[in-house]
VEXMITOR-400599 format. One record per residue: residue in one letter; x, y, z of N, C-alpha, C in turn. Coordinates in steps of 0.05 Angstrom, whole numbers, plus 5000, padded with zeros to 4 digits. Atoms other than C-alpha are relative to their C-alpha. Layout:
REM VEXMITOR-400599
AXYZXYZXYZ/...
END
This chain:
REM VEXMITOR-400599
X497649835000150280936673499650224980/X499449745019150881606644501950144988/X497349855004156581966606498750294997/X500449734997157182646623502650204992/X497949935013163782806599500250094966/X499949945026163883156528502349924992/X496450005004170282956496500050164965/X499249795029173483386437499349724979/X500250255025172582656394497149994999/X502950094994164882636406498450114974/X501849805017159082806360498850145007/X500049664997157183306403500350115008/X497049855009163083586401499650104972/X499750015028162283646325496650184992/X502349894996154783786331500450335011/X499849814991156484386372501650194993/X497449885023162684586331498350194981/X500949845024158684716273497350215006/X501949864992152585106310497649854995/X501850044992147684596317500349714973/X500950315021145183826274500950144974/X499749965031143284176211501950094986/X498149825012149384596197502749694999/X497650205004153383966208499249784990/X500850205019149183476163499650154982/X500649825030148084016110502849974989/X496150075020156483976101501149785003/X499050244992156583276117501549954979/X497150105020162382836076499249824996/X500350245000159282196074499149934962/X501050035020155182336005499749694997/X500650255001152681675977500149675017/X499550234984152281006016501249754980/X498950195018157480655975499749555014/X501850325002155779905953503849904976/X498450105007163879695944501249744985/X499850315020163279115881500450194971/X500449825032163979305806498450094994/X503049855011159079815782499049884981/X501350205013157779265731500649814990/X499550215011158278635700499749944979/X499549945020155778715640498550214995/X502149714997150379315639497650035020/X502350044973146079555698496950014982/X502650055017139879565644499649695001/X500850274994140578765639500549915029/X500450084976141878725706497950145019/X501949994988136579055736497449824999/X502050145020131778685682500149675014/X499250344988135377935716499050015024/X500950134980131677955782496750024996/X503150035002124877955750499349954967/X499950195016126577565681501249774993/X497950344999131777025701500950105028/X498349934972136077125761501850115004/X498049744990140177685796501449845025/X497850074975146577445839501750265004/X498049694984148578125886501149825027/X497950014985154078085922499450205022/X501549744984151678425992502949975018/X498550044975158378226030501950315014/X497949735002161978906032498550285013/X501549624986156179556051498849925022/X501150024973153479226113501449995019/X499350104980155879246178499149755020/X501750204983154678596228501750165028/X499649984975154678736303498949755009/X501050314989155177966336499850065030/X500750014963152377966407498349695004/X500350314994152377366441500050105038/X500649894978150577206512497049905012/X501750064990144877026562497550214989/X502449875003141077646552499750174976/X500949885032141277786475498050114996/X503049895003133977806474498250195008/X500349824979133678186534500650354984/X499449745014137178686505499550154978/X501549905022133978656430497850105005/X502449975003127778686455499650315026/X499949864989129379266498499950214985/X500149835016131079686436498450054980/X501850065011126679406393497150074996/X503349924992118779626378498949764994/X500950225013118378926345498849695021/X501250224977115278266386502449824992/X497350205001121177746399499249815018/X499950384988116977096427500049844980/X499250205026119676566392502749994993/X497949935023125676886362501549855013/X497750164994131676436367501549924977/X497350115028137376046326496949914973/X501349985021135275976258497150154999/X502449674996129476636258501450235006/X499649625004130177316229498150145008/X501549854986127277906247500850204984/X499449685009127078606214500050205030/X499749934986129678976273498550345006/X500749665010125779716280500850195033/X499249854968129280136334499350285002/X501349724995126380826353500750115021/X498449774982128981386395497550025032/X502249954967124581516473497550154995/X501349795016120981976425498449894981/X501050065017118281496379500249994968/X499449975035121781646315502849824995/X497850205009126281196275502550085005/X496450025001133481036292500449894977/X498950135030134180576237499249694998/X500250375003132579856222502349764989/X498450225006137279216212497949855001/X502250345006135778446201501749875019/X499850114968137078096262500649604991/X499150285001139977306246500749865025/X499650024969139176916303501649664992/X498250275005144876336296500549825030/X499850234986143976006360496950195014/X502149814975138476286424501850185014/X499149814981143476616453503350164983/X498749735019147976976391498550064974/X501649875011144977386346502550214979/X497849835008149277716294497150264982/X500749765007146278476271500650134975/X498349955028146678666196498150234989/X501249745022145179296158501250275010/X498249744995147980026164500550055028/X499349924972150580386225498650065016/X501849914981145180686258498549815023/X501950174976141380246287501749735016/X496950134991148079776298500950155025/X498649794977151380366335498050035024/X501250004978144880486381499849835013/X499850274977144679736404502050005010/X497750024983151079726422500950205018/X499249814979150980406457498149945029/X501650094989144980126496500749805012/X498750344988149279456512501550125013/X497349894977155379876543498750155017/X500649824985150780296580498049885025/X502150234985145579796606501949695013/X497850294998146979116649498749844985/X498950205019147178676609501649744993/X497950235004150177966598500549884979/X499050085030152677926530502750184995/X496549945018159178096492499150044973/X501049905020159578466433502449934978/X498349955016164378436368498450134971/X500349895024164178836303501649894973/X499050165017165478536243499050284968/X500549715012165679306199499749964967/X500250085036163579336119502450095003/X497450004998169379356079501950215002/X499149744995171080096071502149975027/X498249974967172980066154501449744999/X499650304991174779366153503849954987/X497750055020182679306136501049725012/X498850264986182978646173497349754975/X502450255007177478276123497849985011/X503350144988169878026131500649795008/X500650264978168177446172498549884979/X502050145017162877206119500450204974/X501049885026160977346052496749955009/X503949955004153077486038499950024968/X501149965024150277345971496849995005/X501649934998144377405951498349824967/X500250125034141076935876496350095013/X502349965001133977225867498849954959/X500849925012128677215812499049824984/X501050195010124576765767501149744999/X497950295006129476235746501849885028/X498650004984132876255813498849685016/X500250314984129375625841501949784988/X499050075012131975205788503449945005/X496950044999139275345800500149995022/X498950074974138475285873500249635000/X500050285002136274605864502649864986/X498150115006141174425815503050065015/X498149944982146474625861500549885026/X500350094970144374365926499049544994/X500550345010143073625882497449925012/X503650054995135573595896499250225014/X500949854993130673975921500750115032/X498549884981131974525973497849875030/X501950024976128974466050498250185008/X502949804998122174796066501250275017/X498649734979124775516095497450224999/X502749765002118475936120501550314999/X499349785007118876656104502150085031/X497749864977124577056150500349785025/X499150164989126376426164502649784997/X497250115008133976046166500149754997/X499250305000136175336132502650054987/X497650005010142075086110499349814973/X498650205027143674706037503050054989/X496150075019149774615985499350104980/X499749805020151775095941502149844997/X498850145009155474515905502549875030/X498050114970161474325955500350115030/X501149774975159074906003497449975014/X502250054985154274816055499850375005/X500449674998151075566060497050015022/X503249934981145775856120498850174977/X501249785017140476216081497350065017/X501749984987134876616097498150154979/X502050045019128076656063498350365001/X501649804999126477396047500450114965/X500449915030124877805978500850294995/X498649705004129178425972499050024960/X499849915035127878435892497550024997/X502850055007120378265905499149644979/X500550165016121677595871501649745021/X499350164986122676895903504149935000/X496550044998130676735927500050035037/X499050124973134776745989502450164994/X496549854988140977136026501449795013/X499450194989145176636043503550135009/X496849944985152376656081501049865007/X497550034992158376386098503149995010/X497749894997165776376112501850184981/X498349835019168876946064502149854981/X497650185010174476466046498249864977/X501950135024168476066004499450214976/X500849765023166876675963499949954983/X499550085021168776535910500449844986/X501150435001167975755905496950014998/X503250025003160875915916499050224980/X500849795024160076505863499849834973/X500150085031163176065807498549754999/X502250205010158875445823497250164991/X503049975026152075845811500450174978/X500749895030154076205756501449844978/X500050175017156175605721497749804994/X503250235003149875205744498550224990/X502849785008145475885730500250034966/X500649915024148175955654497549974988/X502550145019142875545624497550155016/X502149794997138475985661498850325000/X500349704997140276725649500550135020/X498849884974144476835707500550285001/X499349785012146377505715501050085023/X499149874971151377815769498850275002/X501449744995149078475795502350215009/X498149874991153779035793499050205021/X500849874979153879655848497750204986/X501749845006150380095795497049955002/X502950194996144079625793499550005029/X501050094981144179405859499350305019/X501449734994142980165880498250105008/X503149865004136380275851499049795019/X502250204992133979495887498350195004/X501849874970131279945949497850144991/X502849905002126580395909499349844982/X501750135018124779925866497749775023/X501550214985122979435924498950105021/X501749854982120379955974500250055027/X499249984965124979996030501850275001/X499549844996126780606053502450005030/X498250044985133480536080501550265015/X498949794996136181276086498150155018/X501149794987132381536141502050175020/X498749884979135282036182500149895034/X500250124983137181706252498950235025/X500749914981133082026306501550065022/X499249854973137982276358501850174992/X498449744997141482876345498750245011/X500249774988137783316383498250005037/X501150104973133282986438501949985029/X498950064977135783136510500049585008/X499550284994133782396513502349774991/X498650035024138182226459504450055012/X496849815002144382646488502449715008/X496750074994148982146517500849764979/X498450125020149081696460502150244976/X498149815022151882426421502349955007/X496249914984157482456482501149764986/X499950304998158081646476502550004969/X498750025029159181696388502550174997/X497249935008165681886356499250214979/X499749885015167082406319500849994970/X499350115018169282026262498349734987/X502050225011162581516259498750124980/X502050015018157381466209498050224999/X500949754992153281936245500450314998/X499649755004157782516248500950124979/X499050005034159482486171498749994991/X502050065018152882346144498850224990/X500049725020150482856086497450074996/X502150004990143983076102499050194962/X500149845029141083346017497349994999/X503850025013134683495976499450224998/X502349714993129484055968499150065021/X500349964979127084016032500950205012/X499249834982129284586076498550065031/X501749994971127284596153501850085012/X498649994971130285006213500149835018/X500650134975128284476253500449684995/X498750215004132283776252496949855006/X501750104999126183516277498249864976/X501150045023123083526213500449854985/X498550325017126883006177498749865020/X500350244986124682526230497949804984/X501750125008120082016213500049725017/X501150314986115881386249499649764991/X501050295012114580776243498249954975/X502749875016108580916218500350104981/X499349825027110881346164500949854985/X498650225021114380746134498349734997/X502950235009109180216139501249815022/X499650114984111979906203498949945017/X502250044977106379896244499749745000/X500950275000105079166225502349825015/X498350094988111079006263500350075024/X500049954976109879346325498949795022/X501150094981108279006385499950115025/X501449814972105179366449500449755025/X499950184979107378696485501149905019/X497550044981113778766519500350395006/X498449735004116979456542502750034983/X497149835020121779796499499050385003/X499149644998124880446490497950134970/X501549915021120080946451496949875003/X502850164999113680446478498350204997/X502249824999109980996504498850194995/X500649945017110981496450499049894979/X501350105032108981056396496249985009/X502849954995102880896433499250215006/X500449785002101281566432498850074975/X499749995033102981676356498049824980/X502250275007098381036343498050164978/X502149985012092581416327500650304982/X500149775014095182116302500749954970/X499450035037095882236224503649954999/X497550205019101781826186500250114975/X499050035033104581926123499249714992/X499950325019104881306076502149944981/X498350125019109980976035498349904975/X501250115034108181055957502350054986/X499050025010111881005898498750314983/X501549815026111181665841502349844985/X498849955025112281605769500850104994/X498949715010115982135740497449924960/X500349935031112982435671502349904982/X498249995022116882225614502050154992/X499649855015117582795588502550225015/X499349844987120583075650504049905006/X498049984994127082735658501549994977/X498049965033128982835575500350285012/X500149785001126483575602502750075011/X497549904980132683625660502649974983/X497350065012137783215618500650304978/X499549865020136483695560502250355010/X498849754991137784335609502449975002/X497550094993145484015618501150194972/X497849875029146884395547499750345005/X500149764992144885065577502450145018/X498049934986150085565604499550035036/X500149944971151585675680497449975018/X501950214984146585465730496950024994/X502450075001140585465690499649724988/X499550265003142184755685499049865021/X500750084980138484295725502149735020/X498950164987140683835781500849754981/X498650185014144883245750498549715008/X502050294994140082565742502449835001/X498950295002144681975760498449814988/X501950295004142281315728502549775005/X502350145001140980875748498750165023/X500349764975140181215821501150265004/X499249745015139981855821499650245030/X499049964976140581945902502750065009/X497749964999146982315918500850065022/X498149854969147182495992499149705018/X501350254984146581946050497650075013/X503349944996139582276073499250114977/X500349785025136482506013496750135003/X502649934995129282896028498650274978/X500949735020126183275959497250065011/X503049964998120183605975497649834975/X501750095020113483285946497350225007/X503049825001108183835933497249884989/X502150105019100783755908500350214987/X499449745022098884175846500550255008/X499749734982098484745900501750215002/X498649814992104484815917500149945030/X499850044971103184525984501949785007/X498550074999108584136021498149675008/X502250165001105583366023501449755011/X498050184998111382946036502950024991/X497349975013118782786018499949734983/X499350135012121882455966502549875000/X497450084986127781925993501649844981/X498650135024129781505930498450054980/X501650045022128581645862503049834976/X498550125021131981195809498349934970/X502450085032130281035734501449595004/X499850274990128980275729499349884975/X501150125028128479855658497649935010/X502550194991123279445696498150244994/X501749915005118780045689500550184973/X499249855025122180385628499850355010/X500249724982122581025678500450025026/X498649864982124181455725497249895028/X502349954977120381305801501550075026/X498849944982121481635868498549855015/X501050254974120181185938499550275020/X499449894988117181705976497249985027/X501850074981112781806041497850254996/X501749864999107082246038497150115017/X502349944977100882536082497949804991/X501150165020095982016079497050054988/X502249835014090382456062501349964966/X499049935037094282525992501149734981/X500550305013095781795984498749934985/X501950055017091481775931500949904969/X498950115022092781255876499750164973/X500149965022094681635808499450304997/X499649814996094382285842502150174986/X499449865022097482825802502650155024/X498849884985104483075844502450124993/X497549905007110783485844502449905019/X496850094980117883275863501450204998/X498449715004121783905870503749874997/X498350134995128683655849502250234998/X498449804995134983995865500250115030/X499149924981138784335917498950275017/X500849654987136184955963502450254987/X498449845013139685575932501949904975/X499450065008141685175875503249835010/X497650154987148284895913500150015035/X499850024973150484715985502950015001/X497250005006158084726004500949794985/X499550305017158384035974500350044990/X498950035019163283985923499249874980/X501750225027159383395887498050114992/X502349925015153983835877500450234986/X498549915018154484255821498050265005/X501649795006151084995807497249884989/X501950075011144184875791497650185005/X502349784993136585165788498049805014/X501750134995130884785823498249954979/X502950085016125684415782498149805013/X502350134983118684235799500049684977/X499650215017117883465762497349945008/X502550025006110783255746500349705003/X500250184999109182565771497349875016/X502350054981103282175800501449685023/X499050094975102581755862499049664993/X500550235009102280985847501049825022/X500150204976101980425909501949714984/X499150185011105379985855500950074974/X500149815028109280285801500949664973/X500550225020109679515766498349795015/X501650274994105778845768501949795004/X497550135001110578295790498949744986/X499750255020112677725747500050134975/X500349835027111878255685502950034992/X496549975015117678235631499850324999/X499549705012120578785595499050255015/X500849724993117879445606498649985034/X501650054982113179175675498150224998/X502049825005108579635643496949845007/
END
């Protein structure tokens, strides 16, 4: 089925309003991808430090969306959107979901919980949410869908809570919680135990880089299950994780969640624009950075560019198959981490005492990402354009500043010498949150691992 009907509510409608993608993600409204818990608990310095010297409990129930689809042909349908291989997958088995446009470039990725063979609930931001399900109303299909919206949209309540206890000491208090040892759970893979009088599903993956588990529930437990482990965790250096901490995880742990969603401009693309609302995720999202490109295109990015190739499979059809195999062999970027210079982010703070906009862009800390796409240019000493830069946050764990960014992989070169151009094109954009400012180049090299894990203090 096709929609061919533009409606004045559509995104593009909105797209077209403003004279094209970029003019209407350059004034997007969305700014930051708020993470709705206390910005802290007791300081995001010891809480960043608790998922890689005792244990970090984040509260994930509130910034994700779930889309539950249930139904004979769940699989049918994931694996239709999907570039990922789905023999096997069923109740209890995750999946990192990687969805890509007819074109080959990222829609967006979720984590895929498969609670029986034939429902499957969908968790992580809108993008790649919204395209399954535009792909389910459009396609046949024999499943049923419900949305269960983070909390912002949500004025009816979550369905579950999602926590999350990571980090050295974290075995320890699972055990003592669950009254003996836990059940063998292979990686991105689902069991259940007792979180004291709570039976909780959990699932075996490492968002901090340190052993733990996402586990979930009925919402109504919440908070029955918070105060048993942080009464069993004292004796171990428990530590809740407020929104400021839990921010930076992503560049600390190397997931590159803010990509720009591949369809705003692809004829192939179009009738999910008619399809979306004018009031989704999509047509609000705040497109920022040094970067500057006429051509929306340019933000895009592949699989490949993010290190997802190891997840492809060439073994079913899906949408985007026979672009990627294409893309296979041409040049990739790479996912590295830079250091920042030291010296460079006393240099910016210091400019804050200077008059009118020879003041540089404003460092948030802990994260210091202010738009929901954020793309700084990454030059070599040149001057040549080499890559973008998509999270940069300062992190105790390294006692500094690092950006998560993708780069050409000719230039991938460990300890390579690079620039992050930070700041806005013409010092401002209409965006009110961003303030007058001047561009600065920031001196950093290119590091595949900007700590050693299991390292205290500094992870110098």
């Amino acid at each position: 089925m096709t929609i061919t009907a533009v409606s004045n509510a559509s995104l593009q409608h909105e797209i077209d309003a403003a004279g094209g993608p970029l003019a209407l993600l350059r004034d997007g409204r969305s700014g930051t991808f708020p993470f709705p818990i206390a910005p802290e608990f007791t300081n995001w310095r010891d809480e960043q430090e608790a998922w890689r010297n005792s244990a970090a409990l984040m509260d994930l129930s509130h910034h994700m969306t779930d889309l539950v689809i249930s139904g004979p042909d769940v699989v049918r349908l994931l694996s239709h959107v999907g570039a990922n291989g789905f023999k096997g997958f069923g109740a209890m088995k995750a999946k990192q979901l990687i969805a890509v446009s007819p074109d080959g470039y990222m829609i967006g990725d979720a984590i895929l919980f498969g609670l029986a063979d034939d429902v499957v609930r969908v968790v992580g931001r809108p993008p790649a949410l919204n395209w399954v399900q535009y792909q389910a109303e459009i396609g046949e299909y024999d499943v049923s869908l419900r949305r269960d919206e983070r909390t912002v949209q949500n004025p009816n309540g979550r369905e579950l809570y999602r926590l999350q206890l990571q980090g050295p000491t974290a075995g320890p208090i699972y055990e003592k919680v669950n009254g003996g040892p836990l059940p063998e759970i292979p990686f991105f893979h689902m069991g259940k135990f007792k979180v004291g009088n709570y039976e909780v599903t959990a699932l075996n993956h490492r968002m901090s880089g340190f052993p733990g588990f996402e586990f979930f529930g009925p919402y109504a437990e919440l908070e029955g299950v918070r105060q048993t482990l942080l009464e069993a965790g004292a004796e171990y250096g428990i530590r809740q994780v407020g929104g400021r901490a839990y921010a930076s995880v992503a560049t600390e742990s190397g997931w590159i969640a803010n990509t720009l969603p591949a369809y705003y401009s692809s004829e192939a693309t179009r009738g999910f624009r008619e399809w979306q609302s004018r009031r989704s995720f999509e047509a609000n999202l705040q497109l920022g950075g040094s970067f500057v490109s006429d051509r929306i295109e340019d933000y895009y990015l592949t699989p490949y560019d993010l290190g997802y190739d190891r997840m492809i499979r060439f073994d079913h059809e899906f949408m985007g198959r026979e672009a990627l195999e294409g893309l296979r062999d041409a040049p990739h970027r790479k996912k590295v981490w830079i250091q920042w210079e030291p010296s460079e982010a006393a240099r910016i703070v210091e400019s804050y005492t200077l008059e009118g906009d020879a003041r540089h862009k404003y460092l948030e800390m802990p994260a210091a990402f202010y738009t929901g796409a954020h793309f700084d240019r990454v030059e070599d000493t040149d001057g040549n354009l080499i890559g973008f830069a998509m999270l940069t946050s300062y992190t105790a764990n390294v006692r500094g500043w690092i950006s998560l960014a993708v780069v050409d992989e000719s230039a991938a070169v460990e300890g390579a010498e690079v620039r992050v151009i930070w700041g806005e094109p013409n010092g401002a954009t209409n965006n009110p949150q961003v303030e007058a400012h001047t561009l600065t180049a920031v001196r950093g090299r290119i590091s595949d691992r900007p700590f050693r894990e299991g390292t205290q203090g500094s992870g110098a």
